[in-house]
N, C-alpha and C positions, 0 to 999 in steps of 0.2 A: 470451359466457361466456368466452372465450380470452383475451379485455383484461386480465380481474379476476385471473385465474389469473396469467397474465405478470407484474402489477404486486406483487401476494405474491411470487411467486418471486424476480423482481428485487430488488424490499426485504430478502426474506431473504439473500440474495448479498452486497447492499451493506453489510447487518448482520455479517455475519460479517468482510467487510473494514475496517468502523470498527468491531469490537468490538477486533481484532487490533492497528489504529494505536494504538487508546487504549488499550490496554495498556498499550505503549509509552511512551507518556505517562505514563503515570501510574508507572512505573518511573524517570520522568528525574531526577527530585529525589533520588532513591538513590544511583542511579548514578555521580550528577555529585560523588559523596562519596569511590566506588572511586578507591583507586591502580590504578596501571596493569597493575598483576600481579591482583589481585583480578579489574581488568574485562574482561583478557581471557577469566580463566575465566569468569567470569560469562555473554562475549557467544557463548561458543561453546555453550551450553542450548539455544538458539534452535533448533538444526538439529539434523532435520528438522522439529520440531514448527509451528513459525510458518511455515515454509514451505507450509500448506495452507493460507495466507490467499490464495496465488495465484489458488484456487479462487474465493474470493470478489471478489477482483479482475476477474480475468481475465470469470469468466461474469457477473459482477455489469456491468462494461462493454457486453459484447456482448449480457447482455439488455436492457440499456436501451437500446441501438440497436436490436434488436427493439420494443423498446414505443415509442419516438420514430416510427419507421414506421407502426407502427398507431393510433398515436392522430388522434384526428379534427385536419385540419387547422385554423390559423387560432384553438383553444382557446386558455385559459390551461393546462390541462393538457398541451397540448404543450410552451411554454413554460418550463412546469417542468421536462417529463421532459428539455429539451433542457441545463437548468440541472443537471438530477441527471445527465445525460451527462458534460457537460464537466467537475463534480466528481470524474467517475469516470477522466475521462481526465488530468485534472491530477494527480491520485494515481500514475496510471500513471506518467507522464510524471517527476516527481520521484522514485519507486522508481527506475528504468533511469536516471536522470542524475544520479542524488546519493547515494539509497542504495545501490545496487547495485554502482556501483561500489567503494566501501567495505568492504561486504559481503566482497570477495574478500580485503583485508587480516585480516580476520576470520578466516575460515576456511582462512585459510594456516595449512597443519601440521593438521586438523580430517581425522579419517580418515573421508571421505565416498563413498558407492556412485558407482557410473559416471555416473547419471543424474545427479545432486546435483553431482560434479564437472562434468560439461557444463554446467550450469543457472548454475555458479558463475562458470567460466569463459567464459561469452557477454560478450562485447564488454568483456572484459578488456583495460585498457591495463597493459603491463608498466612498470614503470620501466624507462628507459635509463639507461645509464651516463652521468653526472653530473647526473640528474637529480636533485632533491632527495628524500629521505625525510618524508614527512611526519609532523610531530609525532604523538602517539599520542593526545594531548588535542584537537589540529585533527578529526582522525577520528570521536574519540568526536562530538564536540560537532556535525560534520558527521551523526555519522548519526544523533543524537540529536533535533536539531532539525525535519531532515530527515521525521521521523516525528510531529512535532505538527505540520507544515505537509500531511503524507500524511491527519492524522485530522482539520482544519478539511475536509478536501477531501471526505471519506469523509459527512462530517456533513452539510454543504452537500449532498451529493447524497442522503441519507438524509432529510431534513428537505423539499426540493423534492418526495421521491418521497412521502410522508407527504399531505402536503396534496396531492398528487395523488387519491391513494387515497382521502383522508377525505371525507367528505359536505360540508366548508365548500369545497372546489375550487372 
């Protein structure tokens, strides 16, 4: 009875985390229209609102490392769950090395609580002096992208945990 429970739970986690990317997405064709003035106002809406996709990330990973444990060795449902793992960790993995970083160009000047400021500033690389500034179009399109490559990821582990769950597994 604790499998069946886990595998809802997890599904709803990873649901909230590819509902969030594909948002995203589905914003980019907009977006890619703003001058630069428009999209900064535009990118600073995000906070703190999308910021509870963590939620879905974050527990949407570490239950599917709970359900990869428990499911019976040697299946094709392990299989899967191990396929909806690694969608869940590659999403990770591209937030913290592409978006995230970006992110902080964002919310430069964004009058953010203590916690939000910490969250922002984790594994902030500062510019040095004569380091380059980066374009503001390079950025967008950096964190843009960044974000349909987060919701194939999101999907791939939603879609593995799916047929998991369903009677044709």
């Amino acid at each position: 009875m604790l499998l069946p429970v886990l595998q809802i739970v997890t599904l709803l986690l990873i649901t909230v985390a590819l509902a969030l990317s594909l948002a995203h997405v589905l914003e980019l064709p907009g977006k890619l229209r703003l001058d630069k003035r428009v999209y900064y106002a535009v990118q600073s809406i995000y906070y703190p609102g999308f910021t509870i996709g963590g939620v879905g990330e974050a527990g949407g990973t570490i239950a599917t490392m709970v359900l990869l444990f428990l499911t019976p060795y040697g299946s094709m449902e392990l299989w899967l769950t191990l396929v909806a793992l690694l969608g869940m960790v590659a999403m990770e993995a591209v937030y913290w090395l592409v978006t995230h970083p970006v992110n902080q160009f964002w919310v430069e000047g964004v009058q953010l609580n203590r916690r939000s400021a910490s969250f922002f500033s984790f594994g902030a690389k500062r510019l040095q002096p004569g380091d380059r500034t980066p374009d503001w179009t390079e950025l967008r399109n950096c964190w843009e992208y960044s974000h349909v490559v987060r919701a194939i990821c999101a999907l791939v582990s939603f879609v593995a945990l799916v047929v998991v769950i369903s009677p044709i597994a």
